[in-house]
C-alpha positions in Angstrom: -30.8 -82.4 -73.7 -32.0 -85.2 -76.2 -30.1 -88.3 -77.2 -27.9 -88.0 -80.2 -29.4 -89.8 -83.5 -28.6 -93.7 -83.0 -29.4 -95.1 -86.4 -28.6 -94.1 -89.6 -30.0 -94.5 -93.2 -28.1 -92.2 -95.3 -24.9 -93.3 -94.3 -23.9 -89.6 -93.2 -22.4 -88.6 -89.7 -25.5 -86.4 -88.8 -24.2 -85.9 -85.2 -21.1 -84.5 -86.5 -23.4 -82.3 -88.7 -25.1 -81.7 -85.9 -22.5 -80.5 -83.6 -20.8 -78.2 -86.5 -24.1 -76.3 -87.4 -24.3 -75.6 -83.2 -20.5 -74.2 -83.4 -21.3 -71.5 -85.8 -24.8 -71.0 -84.1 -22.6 -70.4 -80.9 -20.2 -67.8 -82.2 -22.2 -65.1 -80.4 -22.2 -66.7 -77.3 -18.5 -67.1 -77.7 -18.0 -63.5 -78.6 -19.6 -62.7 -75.5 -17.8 -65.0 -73.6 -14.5 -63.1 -74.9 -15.9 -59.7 -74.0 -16.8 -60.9 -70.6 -13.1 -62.1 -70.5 -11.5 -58.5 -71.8 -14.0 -57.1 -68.7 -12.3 -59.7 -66.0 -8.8 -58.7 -67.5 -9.6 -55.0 -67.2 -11.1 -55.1 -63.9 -7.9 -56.7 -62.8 -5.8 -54.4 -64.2 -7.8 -51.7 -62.5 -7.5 -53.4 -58.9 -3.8 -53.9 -59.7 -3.3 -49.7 -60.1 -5.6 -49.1 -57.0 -3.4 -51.3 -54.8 -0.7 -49.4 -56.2 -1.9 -45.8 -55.3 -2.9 -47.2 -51.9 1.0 -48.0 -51.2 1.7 -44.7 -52.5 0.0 -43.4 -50.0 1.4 -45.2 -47.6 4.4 -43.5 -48.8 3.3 -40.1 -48.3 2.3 -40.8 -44.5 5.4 -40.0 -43.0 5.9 -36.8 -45.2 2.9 -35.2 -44.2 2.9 -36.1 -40.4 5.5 -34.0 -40.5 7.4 -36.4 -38.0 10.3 -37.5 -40.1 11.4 -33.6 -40.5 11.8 -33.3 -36.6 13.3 -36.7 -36.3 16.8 -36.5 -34.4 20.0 -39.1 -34.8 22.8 -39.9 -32.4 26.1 -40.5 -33.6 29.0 -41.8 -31.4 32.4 -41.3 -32.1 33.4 -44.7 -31.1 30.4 -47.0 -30.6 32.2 -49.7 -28.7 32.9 -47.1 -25.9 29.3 -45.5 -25.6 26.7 -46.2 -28.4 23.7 -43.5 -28.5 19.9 -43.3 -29.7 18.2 -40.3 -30.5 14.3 -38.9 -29.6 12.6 -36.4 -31.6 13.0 -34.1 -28.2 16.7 -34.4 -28.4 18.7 -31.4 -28.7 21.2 -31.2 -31.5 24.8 -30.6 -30.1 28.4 -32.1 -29.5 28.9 -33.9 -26.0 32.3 -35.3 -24.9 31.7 -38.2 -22.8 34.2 -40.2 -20.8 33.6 -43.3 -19.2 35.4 -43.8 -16.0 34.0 -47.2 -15.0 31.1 -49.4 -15.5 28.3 -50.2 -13.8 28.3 -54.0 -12.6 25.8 -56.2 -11.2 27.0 -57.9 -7.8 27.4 -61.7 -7.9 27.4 -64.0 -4.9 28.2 -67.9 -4.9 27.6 -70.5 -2.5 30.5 -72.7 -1.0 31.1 -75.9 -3.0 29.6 -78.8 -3.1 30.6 -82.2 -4.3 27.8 -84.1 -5.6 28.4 -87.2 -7.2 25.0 -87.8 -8.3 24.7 -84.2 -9.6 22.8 -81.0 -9.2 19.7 -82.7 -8.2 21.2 -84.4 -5.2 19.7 -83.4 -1.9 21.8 -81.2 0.7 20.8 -82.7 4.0 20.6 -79.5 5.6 18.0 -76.9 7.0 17.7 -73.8 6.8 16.4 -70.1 5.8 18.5 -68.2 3.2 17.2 -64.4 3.6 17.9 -62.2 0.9 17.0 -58.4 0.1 17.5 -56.2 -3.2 16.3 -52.8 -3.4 14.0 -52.9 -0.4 12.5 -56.3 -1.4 12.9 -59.1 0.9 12.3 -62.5 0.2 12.9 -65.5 2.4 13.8 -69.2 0.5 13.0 -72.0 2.9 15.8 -74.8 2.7 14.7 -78.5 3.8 17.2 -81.7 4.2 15.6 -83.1 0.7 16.6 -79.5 -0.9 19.6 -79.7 -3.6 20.7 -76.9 -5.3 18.7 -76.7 -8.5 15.8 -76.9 -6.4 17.2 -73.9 -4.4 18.0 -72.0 -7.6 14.2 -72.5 -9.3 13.1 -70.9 -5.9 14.9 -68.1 -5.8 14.1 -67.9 -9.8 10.3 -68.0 -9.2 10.2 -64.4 -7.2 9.9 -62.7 -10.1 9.9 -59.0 -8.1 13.3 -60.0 -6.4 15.5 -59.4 -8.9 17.9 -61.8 -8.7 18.8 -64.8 -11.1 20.0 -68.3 -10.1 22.0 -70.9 -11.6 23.8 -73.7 -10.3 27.5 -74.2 -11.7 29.9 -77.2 -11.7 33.2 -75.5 -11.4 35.1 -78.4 -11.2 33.7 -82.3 -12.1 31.0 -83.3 -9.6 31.7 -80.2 -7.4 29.3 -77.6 -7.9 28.1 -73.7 -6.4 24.8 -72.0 -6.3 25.4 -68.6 -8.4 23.7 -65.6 -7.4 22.7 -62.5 -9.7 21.8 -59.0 -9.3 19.5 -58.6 -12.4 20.2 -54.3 -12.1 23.5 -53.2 -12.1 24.6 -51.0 -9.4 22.0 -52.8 -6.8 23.8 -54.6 -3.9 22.6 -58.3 -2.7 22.4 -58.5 1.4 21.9 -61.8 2.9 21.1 -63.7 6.2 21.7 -67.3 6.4 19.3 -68.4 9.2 18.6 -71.5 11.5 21.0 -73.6 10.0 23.5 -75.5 12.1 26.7 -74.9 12.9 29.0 -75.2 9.7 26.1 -76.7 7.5 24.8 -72.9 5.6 25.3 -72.5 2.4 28.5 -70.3 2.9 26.9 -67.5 0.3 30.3 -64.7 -0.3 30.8 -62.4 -2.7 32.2 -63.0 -6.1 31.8 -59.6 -7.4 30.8 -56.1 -5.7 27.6 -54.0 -6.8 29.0 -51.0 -8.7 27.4 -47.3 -10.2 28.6 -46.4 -13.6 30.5 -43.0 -13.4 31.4 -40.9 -16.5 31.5 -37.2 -17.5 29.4 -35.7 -20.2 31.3 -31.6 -21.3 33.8 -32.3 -18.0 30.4 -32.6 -15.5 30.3 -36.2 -13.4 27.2 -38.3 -13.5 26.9 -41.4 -11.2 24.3 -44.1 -12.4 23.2 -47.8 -11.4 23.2 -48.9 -15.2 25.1 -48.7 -18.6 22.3 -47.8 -20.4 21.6 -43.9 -19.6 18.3 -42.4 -20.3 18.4 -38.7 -18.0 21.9 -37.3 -18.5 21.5 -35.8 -21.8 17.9 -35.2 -22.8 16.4 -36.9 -25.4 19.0 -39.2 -25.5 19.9 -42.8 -24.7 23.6 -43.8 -23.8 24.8 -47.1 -23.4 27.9 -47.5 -21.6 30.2 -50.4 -23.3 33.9 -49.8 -21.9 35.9 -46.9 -20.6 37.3 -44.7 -23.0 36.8 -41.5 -24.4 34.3 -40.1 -27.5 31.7 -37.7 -28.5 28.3 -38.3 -29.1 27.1 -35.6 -31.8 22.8 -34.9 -32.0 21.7 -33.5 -35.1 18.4 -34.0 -37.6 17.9 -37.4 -39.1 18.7 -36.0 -42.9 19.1 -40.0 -43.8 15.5 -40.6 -42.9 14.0 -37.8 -44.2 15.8 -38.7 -47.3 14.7 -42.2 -47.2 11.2 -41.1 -46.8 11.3 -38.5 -50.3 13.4 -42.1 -52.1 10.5 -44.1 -51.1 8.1 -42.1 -52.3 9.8 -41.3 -56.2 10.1 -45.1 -56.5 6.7 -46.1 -56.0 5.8 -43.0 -58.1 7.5 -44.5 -60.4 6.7 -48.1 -60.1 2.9 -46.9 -60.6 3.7 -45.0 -63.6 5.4 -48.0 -64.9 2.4 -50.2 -64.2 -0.1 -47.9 -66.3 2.3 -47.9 -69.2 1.8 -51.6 -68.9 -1.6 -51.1 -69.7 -1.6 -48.3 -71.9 1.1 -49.3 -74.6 0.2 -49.7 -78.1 2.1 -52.1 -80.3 2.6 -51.0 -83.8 4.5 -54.1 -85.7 1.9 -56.8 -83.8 -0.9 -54.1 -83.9 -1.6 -55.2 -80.2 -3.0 -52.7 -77.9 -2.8 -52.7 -73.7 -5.8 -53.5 -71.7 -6.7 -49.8 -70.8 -5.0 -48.3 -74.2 -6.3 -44.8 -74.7 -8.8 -45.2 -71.7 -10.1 -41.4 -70.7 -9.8 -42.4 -67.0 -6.1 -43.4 -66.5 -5.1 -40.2 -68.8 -6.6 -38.4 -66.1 -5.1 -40.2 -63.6 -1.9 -39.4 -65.0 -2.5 -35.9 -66.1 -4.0 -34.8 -62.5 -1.1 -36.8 -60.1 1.5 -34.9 -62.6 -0.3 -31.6 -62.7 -0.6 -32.3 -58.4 3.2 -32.8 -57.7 4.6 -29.9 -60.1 2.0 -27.3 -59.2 3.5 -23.9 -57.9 2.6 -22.7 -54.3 1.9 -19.2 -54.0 4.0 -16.5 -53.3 3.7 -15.8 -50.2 4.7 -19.1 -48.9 8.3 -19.3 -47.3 12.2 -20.4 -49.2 10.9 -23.1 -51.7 7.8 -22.7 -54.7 8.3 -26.1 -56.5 9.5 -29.8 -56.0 12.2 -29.2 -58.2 14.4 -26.8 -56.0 14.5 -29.5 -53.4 16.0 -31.7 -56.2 13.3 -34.0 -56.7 12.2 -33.6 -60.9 11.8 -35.3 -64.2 15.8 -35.1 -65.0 18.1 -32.5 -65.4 17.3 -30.0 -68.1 18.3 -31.3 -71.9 17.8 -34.9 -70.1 14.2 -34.9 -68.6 12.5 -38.6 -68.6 10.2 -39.0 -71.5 8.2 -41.4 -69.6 7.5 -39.0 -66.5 9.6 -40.6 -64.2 11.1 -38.5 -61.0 14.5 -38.7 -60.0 15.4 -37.3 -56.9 18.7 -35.1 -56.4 19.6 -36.2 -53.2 22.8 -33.8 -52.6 20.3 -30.7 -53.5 18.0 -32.1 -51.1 20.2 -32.2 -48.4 21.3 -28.8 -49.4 17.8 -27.5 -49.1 17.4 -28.8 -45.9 20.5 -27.8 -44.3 19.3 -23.8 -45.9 16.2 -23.9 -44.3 14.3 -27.4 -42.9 11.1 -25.9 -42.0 11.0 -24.5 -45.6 11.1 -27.9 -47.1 8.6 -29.3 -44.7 6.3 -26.0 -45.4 6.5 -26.6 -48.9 5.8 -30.7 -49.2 3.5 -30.5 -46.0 2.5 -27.0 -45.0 1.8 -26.3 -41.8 -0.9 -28.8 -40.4 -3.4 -26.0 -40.1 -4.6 -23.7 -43.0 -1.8 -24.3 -45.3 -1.3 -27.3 -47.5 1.7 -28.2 -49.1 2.7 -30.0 -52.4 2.0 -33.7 -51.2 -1.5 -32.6 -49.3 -2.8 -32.0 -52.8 -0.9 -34.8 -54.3 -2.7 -37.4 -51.7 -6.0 -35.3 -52.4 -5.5 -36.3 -55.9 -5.1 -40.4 -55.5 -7.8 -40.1 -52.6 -10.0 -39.0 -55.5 -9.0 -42.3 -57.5 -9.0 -45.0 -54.6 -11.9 -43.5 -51.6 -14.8 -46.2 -51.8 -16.7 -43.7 -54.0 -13.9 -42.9 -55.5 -13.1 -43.4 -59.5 -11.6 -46.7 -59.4 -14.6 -48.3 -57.2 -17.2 -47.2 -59.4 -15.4 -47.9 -62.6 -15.1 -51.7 -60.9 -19.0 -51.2 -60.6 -19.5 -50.7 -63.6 -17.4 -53.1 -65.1 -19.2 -55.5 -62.4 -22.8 -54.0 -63.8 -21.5 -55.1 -67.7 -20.0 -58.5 -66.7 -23.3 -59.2 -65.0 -25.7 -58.1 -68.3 -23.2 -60.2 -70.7 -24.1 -63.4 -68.0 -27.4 -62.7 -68.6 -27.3 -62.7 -72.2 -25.0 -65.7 -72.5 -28.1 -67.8 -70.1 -30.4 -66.4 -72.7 -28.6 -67.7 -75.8 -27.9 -71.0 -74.2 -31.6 -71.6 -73.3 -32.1 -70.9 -77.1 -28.8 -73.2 -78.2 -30.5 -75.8 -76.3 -33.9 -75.8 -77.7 -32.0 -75.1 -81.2 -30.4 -78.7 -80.7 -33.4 -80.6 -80.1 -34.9 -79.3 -83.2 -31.8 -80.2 -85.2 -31.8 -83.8 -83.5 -35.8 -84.1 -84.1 -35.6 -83.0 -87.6 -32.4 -85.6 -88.7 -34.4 -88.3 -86.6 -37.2 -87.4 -89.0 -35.4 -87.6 -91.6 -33.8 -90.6 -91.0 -37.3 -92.0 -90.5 -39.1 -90.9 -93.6 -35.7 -92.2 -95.6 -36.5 -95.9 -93.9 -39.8 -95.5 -95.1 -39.2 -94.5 -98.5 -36.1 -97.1 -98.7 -38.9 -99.9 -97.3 -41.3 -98.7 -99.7 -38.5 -98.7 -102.7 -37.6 -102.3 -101.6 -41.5 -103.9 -101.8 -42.0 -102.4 -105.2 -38.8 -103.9 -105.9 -40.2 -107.2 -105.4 -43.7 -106.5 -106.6 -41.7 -106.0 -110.0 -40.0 -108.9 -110.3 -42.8 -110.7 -109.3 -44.6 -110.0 -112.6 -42.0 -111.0 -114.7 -41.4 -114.8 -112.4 
């Protein structure tokens, strides 16, 4: 770029000239520069309703695997006496349970010790402490420079013997080596070998190994553990106190309904979002970014047209959404915006008349039959696959945003060569004013010369 004009004859600001003739000679480029803006805006507004169909989707994935319809929950009566989860091979029913007793893990302690100096202070004595759970036998090897934390991170280490360690003070400076069953119901045997007369570790039991027992319907069931997985199938049960309750199995109608809420929000919330873009302002005569676009009325016209279509006749209970209470609004009251609501009572009604109906009609069968939401996701698959609507109206926008770049690098090249002239034709005209000014001053001179 050339030097502004450094001298000056005619007393004007040329460079200011300058620089004001270039700012209306750039109004195209700025034009362009405010389209290529509008493009950015629109492309992101574009992205922002594909991200939104994609969670949509996401949405509809538990609907159409079909899973959420077989789903099964576990009520108990009284959850501090036995709590209960629920598989979907679960059968639904009423069980009385009693809990008798508990199932508790069988503790052993050592004699005590007094230690002045603490856990960490060696024993002084020798010896081999055997010790067998569930057919697993491991032997800990005691020296004179053991102490009992050392004894306890031993026993802590054999990972496959199933016991757990710890080292108590019980009273200040006197201290016992705990032992743990880590399974309930599984006795601890012992052998305290080669140590001398009087100087063993004295291991006794605290507290016996013992099986839960409890009846489910009036049958008895002995287990090692509170937490029952075989008793009733499909079922877990965990054991908390004695007592007596009922554990009741049915179909998980909250998840189910959780599932269709879900999916009429974010429904919504993308319908929301394109209204963002396609409102029209009247009193600020302001339009959205994709106002009247032909691609989003499709959009909305085809998900619409998708989610109220009729199945045919020959399909089973249900033909259309709104029996299963999801809709636009009550009659008289319907949502001028297209919004869903979603009746849950008559949805809960629908499924307790006929289940397989409902999932037949918003899933079909998984085979040859498609339901309501199979089309529906057909639809935004249409909209969001990568060669889908969406990625090739990004293209495109890509394509123009690329073309108005190229125009802009164009008009700048010409700007630039525009400048220089403007700077080389002031310069000259700065110049030929010197001249003329020099000239003006010697005939000046010459004149008043003749007259001296």
């Amino acid at each position: 770029m050339s030097s502004p004009i450094s001298f000056n004859v005619t007393g004007l600001d040329t460079e200011t000239l300058i620089q004001e003739l270039m700012r209306i000679e750039r109004q195209p480029v700025v034009a362009l520069e405010n389209k290529q803006k509008l493009i950015s805006e629109k492309k992101a507004a574009w992205n922002a309703l594909k991200s939104k169909i994609e969670s949509l989707m996401s949405k509809l994935k538990p609907l159409l695997e079909r899973q959420v319809f077989k789903a099964k929950a576990a009520k108990s009566g009284d959850a501090e006496v036995v709590a209960a989860k629920a598989t979907e091979a679960a059968i639904p029913g009423t069980y009385e349970i009693e809990v008798i007793s508990l199932a508790r893990a069988h503790v052993l302690q050592s004699g005590a010790f007094t230690l002045p100096q603490g856990p960490d202070e060696a024993l002084g004595r020798s010896g081999t402490l055997v010790l067998t759970v569930g057919g697993i036998t491991r032997e800990i090897i005691i020296g004179a420079d053991s102490t009992l934390n050392s004894i306890a991170a031993q026993i802590n280490s054999l990972e496959d013997l199933g016991i757990s360690a710890s080292v108590l003070e019980v009273e200040p400076s006197i201290y016992r080596l705990v032992l743990v069953a880590k399974s309930t119901g599984q006795p601890i045997t012992f052998q305290e070998q080669g140590f001398e007369q009087g100087q063993g570790l004295a291991i006794e039991e605290v507290q016996a190994a013992a099986e839960a027992t409890f009846k489910i319907n009036g049958i008895t069931f002995k287990r090692d553990s509170n937490e029952i997985t075989d008793a009733i199938p499909g079922v877990t049960l965990t054991l908390h106190k004695t007592g007596v309750t009922s554990v009741s199995v049915s179909y998980d109608d909250d998840a189910l309904v959780s599932a269709v809420r879900d999916l009429v929000n974010e429904y919504n919330s993308l319908l929301d979002l394109a209204a963002k873009y396609n409102v029209y302002n009247s009193e600020t005569r302001t339009a959205g970014l994709l106002f009247g676009d032909p691609l989003l009325q499709r959009l909305l016209s085809q998900i619409r047209q998708a989610l109220f279509r009729e199945m045919p006749d020959n399909v089973q209970r249900f033909r259309f959404v709104g029996e299963i209470g999801i809709s636009t609004g009550s009659i008289g009251s319907y949502s001028k915006d297209g919004k869903l609501s979603l009746d849950e009572s008559k949805l809960r009604e629908a499924l307790a008349e006929n289940r397989e109906a409902v999932a037949f009609l918003l899933a079909g069968d998984q085979t040859d039959s498609e339901g309501i939401l199979d089309g529906f996701r057909q639809v935004l698959q249409m909209y969001v696959a990568h060669d889908g609507f969406l990625p090739l109206r990004e293209a495109t926008l890509d394509s123009q945003n690329k073309d108005i770049s190229r125009q802009i690098e164009n008009l700048e090249r010409r700007l630039e060569v525009r400048l220089m002239n403007l700077r080389r034709q002031f310069t000259a005209l700065e110049a030929l004013l010197m001249q003329m000014n020099t000239q003006s001053i010697f005939i000046a001179q010459q004149i008043q010369g003749l007259f001296m």
